[in-house]
Each structure stands twice: as C-alpha cells, then as structure tokens.
matplotlib code that plots the C-alpha trace (Angstrom):
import matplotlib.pyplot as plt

x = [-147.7, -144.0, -144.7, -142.0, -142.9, -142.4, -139.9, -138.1, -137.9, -135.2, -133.2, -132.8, -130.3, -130.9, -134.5, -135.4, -138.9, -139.8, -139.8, -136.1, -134.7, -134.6, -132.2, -130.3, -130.7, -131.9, -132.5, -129.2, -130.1, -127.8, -125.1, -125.2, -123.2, -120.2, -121.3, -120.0, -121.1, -123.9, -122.5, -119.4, -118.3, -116.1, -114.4, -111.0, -109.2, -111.5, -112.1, -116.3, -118.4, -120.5, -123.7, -127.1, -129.5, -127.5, -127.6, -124.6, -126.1, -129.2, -127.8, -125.2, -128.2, -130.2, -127.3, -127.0, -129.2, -130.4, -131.3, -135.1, -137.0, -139.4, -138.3, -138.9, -141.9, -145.3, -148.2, -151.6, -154.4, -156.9, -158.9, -156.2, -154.8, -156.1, -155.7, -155.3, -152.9, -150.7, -150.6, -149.4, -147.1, -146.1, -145.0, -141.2, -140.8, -142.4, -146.0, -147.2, -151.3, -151.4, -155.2, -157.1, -160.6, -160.9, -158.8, -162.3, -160.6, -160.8, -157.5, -157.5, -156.5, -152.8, -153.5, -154.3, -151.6, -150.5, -152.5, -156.0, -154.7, -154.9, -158.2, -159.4, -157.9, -157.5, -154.8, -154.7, -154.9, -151.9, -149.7, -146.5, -143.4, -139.8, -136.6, -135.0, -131.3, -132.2, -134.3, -136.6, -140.1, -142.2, -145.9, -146.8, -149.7, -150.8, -151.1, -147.4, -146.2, -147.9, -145.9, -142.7, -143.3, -144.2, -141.4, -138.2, -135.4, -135.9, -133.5, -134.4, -135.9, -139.2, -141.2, -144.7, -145.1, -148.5, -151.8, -155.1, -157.7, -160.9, -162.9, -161.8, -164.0]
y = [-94.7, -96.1, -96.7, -94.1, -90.8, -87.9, -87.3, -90.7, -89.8, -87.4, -90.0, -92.0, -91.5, -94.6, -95.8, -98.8, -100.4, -103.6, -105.3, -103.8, -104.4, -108.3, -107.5, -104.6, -105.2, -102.5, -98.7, -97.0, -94.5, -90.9, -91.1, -88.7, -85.7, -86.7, -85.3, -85.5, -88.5, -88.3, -88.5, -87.3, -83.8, -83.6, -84.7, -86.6, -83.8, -81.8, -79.1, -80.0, -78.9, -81.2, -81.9, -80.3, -82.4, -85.1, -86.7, -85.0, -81.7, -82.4, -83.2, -80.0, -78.3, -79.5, -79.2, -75.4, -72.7, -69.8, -66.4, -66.0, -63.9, -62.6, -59.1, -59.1, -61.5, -59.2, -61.2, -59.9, -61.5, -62.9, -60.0, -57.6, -59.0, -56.4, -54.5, -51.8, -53.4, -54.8, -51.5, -49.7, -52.6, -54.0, -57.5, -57.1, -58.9, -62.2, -62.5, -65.1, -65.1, -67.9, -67.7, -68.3, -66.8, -63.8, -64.4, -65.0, -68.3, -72.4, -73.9, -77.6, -78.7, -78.8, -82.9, -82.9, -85.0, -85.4, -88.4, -86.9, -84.2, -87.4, -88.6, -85.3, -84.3, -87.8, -89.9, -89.7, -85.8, -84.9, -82.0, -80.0, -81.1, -79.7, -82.0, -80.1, -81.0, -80.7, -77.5, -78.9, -78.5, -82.4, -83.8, -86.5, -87.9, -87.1, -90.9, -91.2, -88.5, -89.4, -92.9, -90.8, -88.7, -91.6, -93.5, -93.7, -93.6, -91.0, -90.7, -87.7, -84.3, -83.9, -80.7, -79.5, -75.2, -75.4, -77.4, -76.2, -78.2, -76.1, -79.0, -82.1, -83.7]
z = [-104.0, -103.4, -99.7, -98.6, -96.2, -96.8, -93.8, -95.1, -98.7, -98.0, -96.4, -99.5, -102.1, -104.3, -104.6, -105.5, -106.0, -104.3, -108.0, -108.7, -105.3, -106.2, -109.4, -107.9, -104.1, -101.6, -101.8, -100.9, -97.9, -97.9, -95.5, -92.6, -92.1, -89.3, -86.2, -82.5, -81.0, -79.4, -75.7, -76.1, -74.5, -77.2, -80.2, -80.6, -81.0, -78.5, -80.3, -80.9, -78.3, -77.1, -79.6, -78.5, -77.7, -76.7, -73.2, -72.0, -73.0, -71.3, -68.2, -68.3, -69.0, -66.1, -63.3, -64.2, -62.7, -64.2, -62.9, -62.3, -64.7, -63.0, -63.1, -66.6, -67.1, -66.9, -65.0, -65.8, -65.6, -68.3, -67.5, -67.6, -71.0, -73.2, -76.2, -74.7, -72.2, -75.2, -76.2, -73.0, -72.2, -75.7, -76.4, -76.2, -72.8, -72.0, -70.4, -68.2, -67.9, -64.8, -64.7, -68.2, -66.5, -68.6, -71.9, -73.3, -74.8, -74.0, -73.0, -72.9, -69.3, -68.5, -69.0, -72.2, -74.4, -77.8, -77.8, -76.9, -80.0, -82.4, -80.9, -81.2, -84.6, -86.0, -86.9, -90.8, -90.5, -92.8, -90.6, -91.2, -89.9, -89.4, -89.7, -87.2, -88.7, -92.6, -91.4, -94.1, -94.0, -94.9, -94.3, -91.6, -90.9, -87.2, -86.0, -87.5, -85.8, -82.1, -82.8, -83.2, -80.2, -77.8, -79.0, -76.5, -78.6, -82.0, -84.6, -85.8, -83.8, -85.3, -84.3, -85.2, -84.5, -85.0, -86.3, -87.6, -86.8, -88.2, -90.4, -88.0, -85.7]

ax = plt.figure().add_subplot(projection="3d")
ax.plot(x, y, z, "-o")
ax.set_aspect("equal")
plt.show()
C-alpha cells in the first residue's frame, strides 16, 4: 500500500511517506555492510580474498580447469531411471538422464527462457525469492523478477529454487 517491495523494504531504515518526505525529506535507506570491492583481488591490506561473484572471481573461475566427473556421474537412461534403479544405485552421486524418452515426464525444450516462464505463469504471479546476501526469504511478483534477471547490471543476487505453477494458466 506504501509502494515499497518486499525485496526493497528491507533496504530501508527510515521510511518516509510521500506526504512526510516534503517535511522531513527522503526515506533513509540502511547502509551496506563494507565489503571487498567488487573487482578487487584483494583488500588494502590484502588480507580479503577476492569477493564471490565479482568479475574477477568469475573470470579466475573460468581460466581454471577442473577434473572431469564422469567417473562418478551415473548415466542411465529415462527408461532405466527407476525405482528400483534408485534403489540399487542410491542418490549419493550425481545422475545425468541425457535423453528424457522414458522419464514418463514433459521437459520444456532446452530453449525455453525465463521469459516464456512469465508468459506461461504470468507476470503478477507472486513467487518466493532469496536475497542471497541477507539469506532472507521475500515475495516478488514474477514480471518483477524477469525484469531483474534480464537486467545487465543487478545490485543484488536474487534466486528463485523453485515455482509452483498448479492453478496458472
């Protein structure tokens, strides 16, 4: 009713209505913890590793390489991906099913996007967010969240584990 989200609201220390911000000027937003910056392999005094998620750390990441896994991964099939398969073979190593035919389950093509999920779903469908650096749960509406995820430059890493979508379109 203020015209604040959810994911916003815990940003703000002071609030201030439109009506009040005219006598004592604008909401006061919570300052931010001091972190690395952002590109920086370290800290002035070097002791800070570099910040994940930065662009450094995403281009350390991608020069390294990393031993294959397929000695562990198990590759059935979709037909092979039983019950009884689960049991023999349990689920405490990764499984990679390359081929859906026989998973007796519809996958939505490897082109389908966020933005066919909010066409599909629609965009005022209210969904659960994390605030990946408050590890705080908050609500977003899907449409708000596409624009987030589209967007080229985020403050904030945003993720969604999961999204019912029984009783949408």
């Amino acid at each position: 009713c203020v015209g604040v989200e959810e994911d916003m609201a815990a940003e703000i220390d002071l609030y201030h209505c439109p009506n009040c911000e005219k006598a004592h000027g604008p909401s006061v937003m919570k300052r931010r913890k001091s972190w690395p910056k952002p590109d920086s392999l370290y800290t002035v005094d070097r002791t800070q590793p570099v910040q994940t998620g930065s662009q450094i750390f995403i281009k350390e990441l991608r020069s390294r390489t990393f031993p294959s896994a397929d000695e562990v991964i198990l590759k059935p099939t979709g037909y092979q991906l039983t019950v009884d398969y689960l049991e023999e073979n349990s689920f405490s190593v990764p499984i990679l099913v390359a081929k859906k035919d026989g998973l007796g389950m519809t996958v939505p093509s490897s082109s389908f996007t966020v933005n066919d999920v909010e066409r599909c779903v629609g965009s005022e469908k209210i969904i659960d967010v994390i605030d990946v650096a408050r590890q705080a749960d908050c609500k977003m509406k899907l449409g708000d969240f596409v624009k987030y995820y589209n967007s080229g430059s985020r403050e904030k890493v945003l993720n969604v584990i999961s999204l019912e979508f029984s009783d949408t379109r």
